[in-house]
OpenMM code with the backbone's topology and positions (N, CA, C; nanometers):
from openmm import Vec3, app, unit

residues = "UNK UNK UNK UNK UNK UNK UNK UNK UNK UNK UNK UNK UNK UNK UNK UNK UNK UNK UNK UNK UNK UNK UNK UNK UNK UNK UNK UNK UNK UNK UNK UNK UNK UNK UNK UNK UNK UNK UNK UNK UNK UNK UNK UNK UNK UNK UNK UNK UNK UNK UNK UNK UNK UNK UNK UNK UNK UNK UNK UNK UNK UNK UNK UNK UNK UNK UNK UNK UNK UNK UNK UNK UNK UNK UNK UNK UNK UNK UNK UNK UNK UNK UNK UNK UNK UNK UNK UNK UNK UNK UNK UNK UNK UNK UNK UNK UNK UNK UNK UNK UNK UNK UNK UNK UNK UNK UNK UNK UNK UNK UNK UNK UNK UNK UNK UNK UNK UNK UNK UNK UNK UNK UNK UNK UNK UNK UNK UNK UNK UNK UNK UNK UNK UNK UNK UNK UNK UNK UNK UNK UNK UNK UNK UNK UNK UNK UNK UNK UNK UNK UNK UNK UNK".split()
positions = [
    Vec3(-1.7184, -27.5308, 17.7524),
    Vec3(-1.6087, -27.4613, 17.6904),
    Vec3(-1.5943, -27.5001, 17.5428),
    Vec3(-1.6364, -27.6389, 17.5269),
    Vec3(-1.6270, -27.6894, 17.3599),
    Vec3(-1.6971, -27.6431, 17.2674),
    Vec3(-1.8311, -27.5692, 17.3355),
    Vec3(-1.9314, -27.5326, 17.2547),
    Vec3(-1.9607, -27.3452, 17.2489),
    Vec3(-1.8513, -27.3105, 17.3334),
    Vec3(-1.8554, -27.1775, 17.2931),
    Vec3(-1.7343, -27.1431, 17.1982),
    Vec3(-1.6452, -27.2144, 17.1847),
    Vec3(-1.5765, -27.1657, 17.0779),
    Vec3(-1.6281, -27.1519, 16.9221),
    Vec3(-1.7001, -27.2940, 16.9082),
    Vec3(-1.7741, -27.2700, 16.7819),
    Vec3(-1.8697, -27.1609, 16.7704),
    Vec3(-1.9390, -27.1478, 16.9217),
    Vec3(-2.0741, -27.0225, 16.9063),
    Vec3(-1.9681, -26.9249, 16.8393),
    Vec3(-1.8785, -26.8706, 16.9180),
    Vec3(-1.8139, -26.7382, 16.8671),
    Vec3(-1.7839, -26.7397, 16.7186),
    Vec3(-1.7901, -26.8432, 16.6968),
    Vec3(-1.7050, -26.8349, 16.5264),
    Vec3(-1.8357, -26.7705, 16.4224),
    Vec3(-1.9717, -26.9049, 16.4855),
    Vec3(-2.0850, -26.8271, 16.4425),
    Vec3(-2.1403, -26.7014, 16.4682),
    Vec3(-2.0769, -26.6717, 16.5216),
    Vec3(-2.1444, -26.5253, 16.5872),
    Vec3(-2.0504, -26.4274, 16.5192),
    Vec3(-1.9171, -26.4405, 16.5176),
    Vec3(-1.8244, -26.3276, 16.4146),
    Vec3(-1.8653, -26.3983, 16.2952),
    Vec3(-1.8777, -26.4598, 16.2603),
    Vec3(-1.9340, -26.4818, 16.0787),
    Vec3(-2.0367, -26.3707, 16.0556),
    Vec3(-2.1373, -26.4062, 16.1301),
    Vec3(-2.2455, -26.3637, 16.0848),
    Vec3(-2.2846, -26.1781, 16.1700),
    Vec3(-2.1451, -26.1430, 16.2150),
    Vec3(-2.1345, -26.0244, 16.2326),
    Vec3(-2.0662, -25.9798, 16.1136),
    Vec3(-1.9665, -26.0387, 16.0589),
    Vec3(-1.9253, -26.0098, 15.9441),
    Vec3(-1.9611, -26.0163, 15.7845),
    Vec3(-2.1100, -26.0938, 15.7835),
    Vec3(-2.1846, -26.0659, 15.6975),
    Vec3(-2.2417, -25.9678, 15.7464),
    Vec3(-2.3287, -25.8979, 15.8138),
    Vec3(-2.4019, -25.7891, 15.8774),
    Vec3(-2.3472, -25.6289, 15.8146),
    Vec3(-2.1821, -25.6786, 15.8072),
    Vec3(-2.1092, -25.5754, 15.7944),
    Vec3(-2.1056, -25.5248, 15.6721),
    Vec3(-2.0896, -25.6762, 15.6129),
    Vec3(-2.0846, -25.6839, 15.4342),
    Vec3(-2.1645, -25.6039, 15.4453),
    Vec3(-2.2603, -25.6522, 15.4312),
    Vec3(-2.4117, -25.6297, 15.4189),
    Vec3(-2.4415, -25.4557, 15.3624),
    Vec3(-2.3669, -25.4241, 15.4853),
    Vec3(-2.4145, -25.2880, 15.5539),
    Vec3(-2.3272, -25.1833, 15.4614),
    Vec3(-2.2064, -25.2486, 15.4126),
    Vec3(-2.1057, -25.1746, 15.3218),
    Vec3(-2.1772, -25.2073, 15.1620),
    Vec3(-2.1907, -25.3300, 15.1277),
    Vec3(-2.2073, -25.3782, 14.9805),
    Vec3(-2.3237, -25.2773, 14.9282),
    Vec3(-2.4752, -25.3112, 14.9918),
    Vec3(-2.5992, -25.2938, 14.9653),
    Vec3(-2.6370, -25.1065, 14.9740),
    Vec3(-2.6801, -25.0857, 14.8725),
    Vec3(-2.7030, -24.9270, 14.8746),
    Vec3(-2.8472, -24.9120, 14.9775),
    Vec3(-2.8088, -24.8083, 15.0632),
    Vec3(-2.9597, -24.7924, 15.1736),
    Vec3(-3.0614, -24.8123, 15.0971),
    Vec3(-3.0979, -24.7612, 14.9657),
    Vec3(-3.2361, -24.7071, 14.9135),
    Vec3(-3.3028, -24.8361, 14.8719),
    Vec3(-3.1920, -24.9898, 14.8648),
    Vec3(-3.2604, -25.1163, 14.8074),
    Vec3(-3.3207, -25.1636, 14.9227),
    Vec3(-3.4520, -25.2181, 14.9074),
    Vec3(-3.5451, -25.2831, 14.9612),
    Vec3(-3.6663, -25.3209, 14.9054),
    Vec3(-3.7848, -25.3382, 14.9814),
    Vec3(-3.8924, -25.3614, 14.8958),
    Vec3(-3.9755, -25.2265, 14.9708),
    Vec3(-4.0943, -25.2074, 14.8670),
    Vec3(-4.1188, -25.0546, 14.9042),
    Vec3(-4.2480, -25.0718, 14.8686),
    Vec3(-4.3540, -24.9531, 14.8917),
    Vec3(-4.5010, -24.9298, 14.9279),
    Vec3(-4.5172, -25.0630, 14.8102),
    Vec3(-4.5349, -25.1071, 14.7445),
    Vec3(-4.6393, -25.1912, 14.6834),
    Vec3(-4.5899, -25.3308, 14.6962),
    Vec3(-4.4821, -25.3535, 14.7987),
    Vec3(-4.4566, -25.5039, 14.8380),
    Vec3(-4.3611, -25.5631, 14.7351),
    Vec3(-4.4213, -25.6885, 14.7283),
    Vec3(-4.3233, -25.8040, 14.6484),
    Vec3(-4.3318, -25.7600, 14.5352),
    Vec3(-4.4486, -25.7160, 14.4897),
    Vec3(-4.5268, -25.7101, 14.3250),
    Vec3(-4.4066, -25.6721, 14.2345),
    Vec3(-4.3290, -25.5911, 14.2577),
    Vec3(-4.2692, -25.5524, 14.1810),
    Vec3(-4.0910, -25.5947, 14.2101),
    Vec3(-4.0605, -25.6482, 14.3270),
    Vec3(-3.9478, -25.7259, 14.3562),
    Vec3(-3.8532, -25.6068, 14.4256),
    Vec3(-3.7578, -25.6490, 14.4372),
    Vec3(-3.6445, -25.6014, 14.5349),
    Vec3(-3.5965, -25.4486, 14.4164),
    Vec3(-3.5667, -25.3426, 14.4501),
    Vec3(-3.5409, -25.2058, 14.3701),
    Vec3(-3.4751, -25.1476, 14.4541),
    Vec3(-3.4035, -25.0571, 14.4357),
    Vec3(-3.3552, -24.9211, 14.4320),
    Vec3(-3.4562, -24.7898, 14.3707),
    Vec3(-3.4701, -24.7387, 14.4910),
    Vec3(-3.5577, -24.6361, 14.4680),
    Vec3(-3.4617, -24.4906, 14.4322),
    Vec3(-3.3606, -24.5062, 14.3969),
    Vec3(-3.2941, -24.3911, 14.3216),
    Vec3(-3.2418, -24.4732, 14.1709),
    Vec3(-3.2801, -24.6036, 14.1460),
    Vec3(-3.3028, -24.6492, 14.0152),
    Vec3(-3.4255, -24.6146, 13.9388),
    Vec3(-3.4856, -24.5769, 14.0238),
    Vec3(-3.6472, -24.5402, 13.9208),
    Vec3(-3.5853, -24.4779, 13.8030),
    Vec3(-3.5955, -24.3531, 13.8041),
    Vec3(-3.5509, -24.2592, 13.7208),
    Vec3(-3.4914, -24.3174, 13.6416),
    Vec3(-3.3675, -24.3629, 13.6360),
    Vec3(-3.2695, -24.4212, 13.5302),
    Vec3(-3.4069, -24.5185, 13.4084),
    Vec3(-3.4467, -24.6292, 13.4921),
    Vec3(-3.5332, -24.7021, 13.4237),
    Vec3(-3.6618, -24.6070, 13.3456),
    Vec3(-3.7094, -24.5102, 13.3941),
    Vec3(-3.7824, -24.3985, 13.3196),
    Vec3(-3.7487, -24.3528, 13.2411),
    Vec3(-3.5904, -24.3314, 13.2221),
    Vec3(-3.5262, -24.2709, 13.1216),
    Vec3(-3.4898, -24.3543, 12.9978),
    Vec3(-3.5131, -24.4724, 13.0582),
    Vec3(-3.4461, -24.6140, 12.9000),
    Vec3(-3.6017, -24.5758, 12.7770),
    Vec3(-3.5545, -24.5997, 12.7131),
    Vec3(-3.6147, -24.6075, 12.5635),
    Vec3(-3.6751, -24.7527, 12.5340),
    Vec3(-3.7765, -24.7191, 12.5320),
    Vec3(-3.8594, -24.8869, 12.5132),
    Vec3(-3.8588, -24.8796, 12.3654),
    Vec3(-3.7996, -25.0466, 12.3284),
    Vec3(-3.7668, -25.0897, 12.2427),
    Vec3(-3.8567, -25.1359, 12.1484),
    Vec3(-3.9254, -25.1818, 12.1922),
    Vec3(-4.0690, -25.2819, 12.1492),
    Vec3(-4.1992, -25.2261, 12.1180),
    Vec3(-4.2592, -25.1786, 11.9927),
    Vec3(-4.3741, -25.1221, 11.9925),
    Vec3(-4.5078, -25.2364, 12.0371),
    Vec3(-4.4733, -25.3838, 11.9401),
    Vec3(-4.6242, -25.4228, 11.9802),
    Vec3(-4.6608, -25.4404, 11.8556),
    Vec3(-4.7719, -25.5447, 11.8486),
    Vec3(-4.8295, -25.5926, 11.7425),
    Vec3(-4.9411, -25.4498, 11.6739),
    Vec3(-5.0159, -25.4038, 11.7125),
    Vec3(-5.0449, -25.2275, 11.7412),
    Vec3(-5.0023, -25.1567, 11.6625),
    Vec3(-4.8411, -25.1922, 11.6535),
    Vec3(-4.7335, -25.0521, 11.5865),
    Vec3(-4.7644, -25.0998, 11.4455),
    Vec3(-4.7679, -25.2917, 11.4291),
    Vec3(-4.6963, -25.2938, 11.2896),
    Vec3(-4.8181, -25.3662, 11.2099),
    Vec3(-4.9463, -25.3820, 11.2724),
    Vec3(-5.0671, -25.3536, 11.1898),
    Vec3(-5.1282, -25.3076, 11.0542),
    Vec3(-5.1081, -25.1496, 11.1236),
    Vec3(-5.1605, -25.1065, 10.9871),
    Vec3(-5.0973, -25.0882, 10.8598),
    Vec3(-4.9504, -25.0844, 10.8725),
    Vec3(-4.8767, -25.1211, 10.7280),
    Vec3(-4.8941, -25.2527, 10.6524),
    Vec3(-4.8863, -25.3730, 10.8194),
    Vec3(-4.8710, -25.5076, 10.7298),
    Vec3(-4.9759, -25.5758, 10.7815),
    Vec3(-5.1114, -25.4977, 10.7597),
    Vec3(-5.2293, -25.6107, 10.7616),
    Vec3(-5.2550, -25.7527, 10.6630),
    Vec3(-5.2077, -25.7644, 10.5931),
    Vec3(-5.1739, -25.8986, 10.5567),
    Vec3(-5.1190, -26.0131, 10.6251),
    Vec3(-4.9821, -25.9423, 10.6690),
    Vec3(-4.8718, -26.0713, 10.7469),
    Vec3(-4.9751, -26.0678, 10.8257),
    Vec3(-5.0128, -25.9885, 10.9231),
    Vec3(-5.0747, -25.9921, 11.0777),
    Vec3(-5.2377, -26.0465, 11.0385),
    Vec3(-5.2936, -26.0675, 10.9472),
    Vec3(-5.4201, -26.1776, 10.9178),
    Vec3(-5.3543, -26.2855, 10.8964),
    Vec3(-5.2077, -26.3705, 10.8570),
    Vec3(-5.1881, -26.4569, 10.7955),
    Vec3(-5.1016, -26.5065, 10.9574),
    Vec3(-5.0605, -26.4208, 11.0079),
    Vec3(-5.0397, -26.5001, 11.1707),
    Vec3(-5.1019, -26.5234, 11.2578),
    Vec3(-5.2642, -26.4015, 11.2615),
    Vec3(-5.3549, -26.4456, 11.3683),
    Vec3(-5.4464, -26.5696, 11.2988),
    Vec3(-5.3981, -26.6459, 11.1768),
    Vec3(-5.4769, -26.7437, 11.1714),
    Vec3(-5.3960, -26.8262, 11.1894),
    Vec3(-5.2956, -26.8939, 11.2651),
    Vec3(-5.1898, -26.9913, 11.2498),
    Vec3(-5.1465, -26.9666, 11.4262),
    Vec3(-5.0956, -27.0795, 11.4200),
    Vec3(-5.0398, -27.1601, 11.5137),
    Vec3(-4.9477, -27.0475, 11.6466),
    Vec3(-4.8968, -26.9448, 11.5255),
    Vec3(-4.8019, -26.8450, 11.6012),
    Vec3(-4.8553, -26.7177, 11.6433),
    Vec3(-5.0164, -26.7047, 11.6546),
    Vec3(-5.0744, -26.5923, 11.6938),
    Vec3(-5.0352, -26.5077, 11.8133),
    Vec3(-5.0057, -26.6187, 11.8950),
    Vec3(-4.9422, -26.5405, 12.0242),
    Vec3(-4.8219, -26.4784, 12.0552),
    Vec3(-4.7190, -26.5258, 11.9464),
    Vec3(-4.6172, -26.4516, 11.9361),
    Vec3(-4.6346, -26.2975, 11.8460),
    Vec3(-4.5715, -26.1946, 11.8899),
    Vec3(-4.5087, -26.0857, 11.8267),
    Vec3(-4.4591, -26.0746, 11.7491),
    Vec3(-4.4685, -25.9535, 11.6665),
    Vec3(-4.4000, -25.9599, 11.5905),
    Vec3(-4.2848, -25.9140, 11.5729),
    Vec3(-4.2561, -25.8664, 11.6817),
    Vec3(-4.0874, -25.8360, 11.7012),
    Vec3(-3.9926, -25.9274, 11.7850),
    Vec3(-4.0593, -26.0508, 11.8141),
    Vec3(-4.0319, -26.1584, 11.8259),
    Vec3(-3.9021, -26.2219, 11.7366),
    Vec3(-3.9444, -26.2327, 11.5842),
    Vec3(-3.8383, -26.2576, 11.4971),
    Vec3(-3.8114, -26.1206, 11.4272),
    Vec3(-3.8740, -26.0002, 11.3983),
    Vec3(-3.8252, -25.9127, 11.3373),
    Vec3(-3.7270, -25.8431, 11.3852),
    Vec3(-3.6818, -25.8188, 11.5314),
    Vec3(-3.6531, -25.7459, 11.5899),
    Vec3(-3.7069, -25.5925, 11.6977),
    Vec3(-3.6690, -25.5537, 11.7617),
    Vec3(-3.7469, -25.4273, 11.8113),
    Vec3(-3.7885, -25.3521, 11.7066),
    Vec3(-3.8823, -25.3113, 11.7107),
    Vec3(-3.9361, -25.1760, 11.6333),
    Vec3(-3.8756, -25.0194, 11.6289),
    Vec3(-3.7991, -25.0072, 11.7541),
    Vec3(-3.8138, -24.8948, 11.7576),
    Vec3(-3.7841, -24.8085, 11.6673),
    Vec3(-3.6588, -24.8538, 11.5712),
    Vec3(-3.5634, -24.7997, 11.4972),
    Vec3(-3.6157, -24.8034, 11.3137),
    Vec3(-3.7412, -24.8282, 11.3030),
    Vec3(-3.8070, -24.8723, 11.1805),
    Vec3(-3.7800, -24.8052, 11.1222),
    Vec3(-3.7287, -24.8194, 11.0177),
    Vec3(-3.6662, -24.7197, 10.8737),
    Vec3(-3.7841, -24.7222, 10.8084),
    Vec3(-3.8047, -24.5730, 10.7467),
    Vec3(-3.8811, -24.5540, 10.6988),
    Vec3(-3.8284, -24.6041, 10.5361),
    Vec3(-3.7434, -24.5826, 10.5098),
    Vec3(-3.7216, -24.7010, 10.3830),
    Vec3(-3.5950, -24.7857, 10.3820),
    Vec3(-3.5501, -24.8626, 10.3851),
    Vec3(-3.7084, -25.0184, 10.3448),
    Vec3(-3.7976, -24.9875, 10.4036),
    Vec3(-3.9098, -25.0327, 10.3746),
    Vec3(-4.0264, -25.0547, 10.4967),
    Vec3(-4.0356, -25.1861, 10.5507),
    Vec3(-3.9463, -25.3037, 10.5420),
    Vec3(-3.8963, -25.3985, 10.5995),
    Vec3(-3.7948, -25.4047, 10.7279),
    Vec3(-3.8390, -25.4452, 10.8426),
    Vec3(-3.7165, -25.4040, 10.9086),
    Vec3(-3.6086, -25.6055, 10.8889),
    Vec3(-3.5063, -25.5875, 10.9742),
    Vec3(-3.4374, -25.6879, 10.8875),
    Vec3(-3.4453, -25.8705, 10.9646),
    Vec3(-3.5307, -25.9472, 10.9037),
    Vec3(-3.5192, -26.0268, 10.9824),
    Vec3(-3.4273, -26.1539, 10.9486),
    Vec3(-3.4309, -26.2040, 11.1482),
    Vec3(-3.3446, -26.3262, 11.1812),
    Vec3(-3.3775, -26.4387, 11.0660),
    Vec3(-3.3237, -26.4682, 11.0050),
    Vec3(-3.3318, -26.6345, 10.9425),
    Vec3(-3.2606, -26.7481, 11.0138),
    Vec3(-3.2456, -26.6915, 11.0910),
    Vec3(-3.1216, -26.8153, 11.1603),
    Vec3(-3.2065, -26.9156, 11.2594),
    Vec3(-3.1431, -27.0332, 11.2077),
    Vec3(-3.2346, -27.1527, 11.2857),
    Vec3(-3.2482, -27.1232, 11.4343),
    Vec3(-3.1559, -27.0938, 11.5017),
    Vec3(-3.1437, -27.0482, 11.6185),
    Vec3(-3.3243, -27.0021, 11.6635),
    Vec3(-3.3159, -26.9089, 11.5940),
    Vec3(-3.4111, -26.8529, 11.6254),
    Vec3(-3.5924, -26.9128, 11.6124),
    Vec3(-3.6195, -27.0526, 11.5544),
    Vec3(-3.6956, -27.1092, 11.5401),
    Vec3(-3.6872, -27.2001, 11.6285),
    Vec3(-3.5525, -27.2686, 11.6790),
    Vec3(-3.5430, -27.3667, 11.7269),
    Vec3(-3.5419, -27.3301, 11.8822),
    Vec3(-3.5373, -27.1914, 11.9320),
    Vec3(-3.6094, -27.1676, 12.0941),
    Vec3(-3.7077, -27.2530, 12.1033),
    Vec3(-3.8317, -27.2626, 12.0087),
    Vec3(-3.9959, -27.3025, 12.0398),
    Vec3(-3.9693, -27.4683, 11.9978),
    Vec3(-3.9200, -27.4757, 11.8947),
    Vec3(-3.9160, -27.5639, 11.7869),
    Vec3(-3.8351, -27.6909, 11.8153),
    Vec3(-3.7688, -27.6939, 11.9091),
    Vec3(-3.6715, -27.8568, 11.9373),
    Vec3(-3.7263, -27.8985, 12.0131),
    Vec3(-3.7603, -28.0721, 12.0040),
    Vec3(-3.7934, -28.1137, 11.9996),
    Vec3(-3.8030, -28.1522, 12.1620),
    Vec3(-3.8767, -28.1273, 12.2565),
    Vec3(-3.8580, -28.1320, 12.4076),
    Vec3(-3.9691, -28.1883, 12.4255),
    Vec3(-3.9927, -28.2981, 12.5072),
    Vec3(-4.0953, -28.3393, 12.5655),
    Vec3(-4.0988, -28.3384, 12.7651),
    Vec3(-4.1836, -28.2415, 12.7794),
    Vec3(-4.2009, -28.1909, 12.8704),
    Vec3(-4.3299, -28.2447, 12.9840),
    Vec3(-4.3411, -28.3328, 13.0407),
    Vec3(-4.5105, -28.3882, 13.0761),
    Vec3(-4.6131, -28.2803, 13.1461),
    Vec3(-4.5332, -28.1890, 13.2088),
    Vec3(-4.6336, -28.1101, 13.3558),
    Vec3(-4.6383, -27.9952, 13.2405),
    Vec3(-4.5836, -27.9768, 13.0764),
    Vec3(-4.6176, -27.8447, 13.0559),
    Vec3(-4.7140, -27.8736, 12.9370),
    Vec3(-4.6628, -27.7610, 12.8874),
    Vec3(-4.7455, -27.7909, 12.6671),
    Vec3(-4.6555, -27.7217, 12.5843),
    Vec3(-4.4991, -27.7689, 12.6316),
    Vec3(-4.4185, -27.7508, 12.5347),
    Vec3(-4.4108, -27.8478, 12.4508),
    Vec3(-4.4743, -27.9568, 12.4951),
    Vec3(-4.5118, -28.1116, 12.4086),
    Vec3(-4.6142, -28.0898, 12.2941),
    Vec3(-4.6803, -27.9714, 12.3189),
    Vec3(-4.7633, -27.9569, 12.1813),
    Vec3(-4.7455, -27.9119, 12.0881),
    Vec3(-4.6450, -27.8361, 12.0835),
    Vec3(-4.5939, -27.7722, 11.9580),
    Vec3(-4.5216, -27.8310, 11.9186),
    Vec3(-4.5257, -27.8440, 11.8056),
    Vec3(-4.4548, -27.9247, 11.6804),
    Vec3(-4.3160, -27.8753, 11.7125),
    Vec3(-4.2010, -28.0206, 11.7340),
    Vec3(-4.0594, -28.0125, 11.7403),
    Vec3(-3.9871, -28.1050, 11.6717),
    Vec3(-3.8696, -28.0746, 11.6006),
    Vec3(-3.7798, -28.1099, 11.5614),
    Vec3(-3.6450, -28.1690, 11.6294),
    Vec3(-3.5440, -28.2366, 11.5584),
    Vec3(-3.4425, -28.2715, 11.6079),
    Vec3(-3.3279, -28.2120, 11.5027),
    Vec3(-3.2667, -28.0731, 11.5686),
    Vec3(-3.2095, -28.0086, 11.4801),
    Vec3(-3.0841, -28.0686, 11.4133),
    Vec3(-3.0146, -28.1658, 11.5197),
    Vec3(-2.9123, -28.2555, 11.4351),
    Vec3(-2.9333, -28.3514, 11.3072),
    Vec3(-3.0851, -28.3787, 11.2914),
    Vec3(-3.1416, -28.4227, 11.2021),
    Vec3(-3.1896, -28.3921, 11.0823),
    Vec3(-3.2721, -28.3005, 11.0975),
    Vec3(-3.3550, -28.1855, 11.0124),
    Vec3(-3.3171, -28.0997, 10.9245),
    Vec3(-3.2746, -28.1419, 10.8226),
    Vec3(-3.2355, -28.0097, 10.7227),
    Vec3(-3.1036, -27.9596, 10.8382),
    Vec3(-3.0526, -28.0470, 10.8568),
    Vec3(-2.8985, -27.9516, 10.9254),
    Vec3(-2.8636, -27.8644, 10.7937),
    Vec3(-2.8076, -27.7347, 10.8620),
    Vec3(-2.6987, -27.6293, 10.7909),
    Vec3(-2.8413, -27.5195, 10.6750),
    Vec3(-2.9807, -27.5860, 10.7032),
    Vec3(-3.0348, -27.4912, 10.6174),
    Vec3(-3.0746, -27.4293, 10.6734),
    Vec3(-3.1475, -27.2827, 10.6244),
    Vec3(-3.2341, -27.1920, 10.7068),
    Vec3(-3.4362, -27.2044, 10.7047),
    Vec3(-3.4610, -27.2455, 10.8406),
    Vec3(-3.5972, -27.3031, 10.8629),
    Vec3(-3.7033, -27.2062, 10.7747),
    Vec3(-3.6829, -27.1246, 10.7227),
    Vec3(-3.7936, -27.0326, 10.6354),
    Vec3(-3.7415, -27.0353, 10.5111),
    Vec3(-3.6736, -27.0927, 10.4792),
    Vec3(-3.6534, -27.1593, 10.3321),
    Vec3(-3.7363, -27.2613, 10.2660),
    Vec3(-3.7971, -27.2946, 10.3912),
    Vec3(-3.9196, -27.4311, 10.3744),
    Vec3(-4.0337, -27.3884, 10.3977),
    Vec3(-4.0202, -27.3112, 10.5363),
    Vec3(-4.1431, -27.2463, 10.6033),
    Vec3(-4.2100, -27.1074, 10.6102),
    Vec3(-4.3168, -27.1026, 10.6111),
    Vec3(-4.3675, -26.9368, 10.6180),
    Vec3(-4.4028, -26.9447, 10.7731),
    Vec3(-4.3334, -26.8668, 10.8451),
    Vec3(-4.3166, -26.8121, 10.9879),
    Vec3(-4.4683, -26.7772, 11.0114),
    Vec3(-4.5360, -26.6611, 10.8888),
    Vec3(-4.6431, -26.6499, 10.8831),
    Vec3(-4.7656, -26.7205, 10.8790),
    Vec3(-4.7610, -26.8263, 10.7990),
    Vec3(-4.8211, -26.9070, 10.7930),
    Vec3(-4.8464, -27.0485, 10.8794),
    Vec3(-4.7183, -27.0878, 10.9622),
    Vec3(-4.7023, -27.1772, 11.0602),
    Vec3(-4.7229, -27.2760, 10.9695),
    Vec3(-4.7044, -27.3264, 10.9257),
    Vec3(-4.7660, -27.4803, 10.8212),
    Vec3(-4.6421, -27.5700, 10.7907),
    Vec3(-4.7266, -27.6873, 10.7962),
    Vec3(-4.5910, -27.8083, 10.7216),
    Vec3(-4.5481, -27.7836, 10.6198),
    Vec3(-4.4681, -27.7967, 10.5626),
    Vec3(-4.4044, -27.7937, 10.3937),
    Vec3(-4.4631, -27.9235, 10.3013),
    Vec3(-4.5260, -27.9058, 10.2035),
    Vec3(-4.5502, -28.0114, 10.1773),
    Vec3(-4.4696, -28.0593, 10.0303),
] * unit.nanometer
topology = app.Topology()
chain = topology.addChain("A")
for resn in residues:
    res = topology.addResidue(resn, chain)
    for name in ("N", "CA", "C"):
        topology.addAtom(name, app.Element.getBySymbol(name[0]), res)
């Protein structure tokens, strides 16, 4: 008798998640013909996501105007980053300026750039700082060419 009172409690709980469940979750979410690969969806979300506007052209887009910057980053340290990385999305590129407008803000150096020592990764290899230290209150491309990746000397 001691041990069916608790069963029941477990048993309406977890009828009453069932229920949630069954009210919260839209039928169409699950995982669907191509498995995990692509994670848990709504298959009446497709569409919507077809319809968003991709933001990001790609190193590709901003080439052939600025073959310079883009020789002076694929030789440096930051090749693997984008260039809308710090510039921002592309999509909206004004045709004049032909600059679109970029971040100077330490913030934005100091994602890669503070100083973390990490053992199981190779965030330990890239050169880091201690931003409470470092040129506090200035902006990191006041010293540095983003392009160039290099020490200041």
């Amino acid at each position: 008798m001691h041990v069916l009172r608790p069963l029941y409690v477990v048993l309406a709980l977890a009828g009453l998640i069932l229920i949630a469940r069954t009210l919260v979750i839209p039928r169409d979410f699950a995982i669907h013909e191509r498995g995990y690969m692509f994670g848990w969806y709504r298959t009446g979300n497709v569409e919507e996501w077809q319809a968003v506007k991709v933001k990001y052209q790609g190193r590709e887009y901003c080439k052939d105007c600025h073959a310079d910057q883009e020789q002076q980053v694929l030789s440096s340290p930051h090749e693997i980053i984008e260039c809308e990385n710090c510039h921002g999305p592309a999509l909206d590129h004004p045709a004049e300026p032909i600059k679109l407008t970029v971040d100077r803000k330490r913030d934005l150096c100091l994602r890669c750039h503070t100083l973390l020592r990490y053992p199981t990764s190779q965030r330990s290899e890239i050169i880091g700082i201690d931003p409470d230290q470092h040129n506090t209150g200035l902006e990191c491309v006041g010293c540095h060419n983003p392009h160039e990746a290099s020490v200041p000397q």
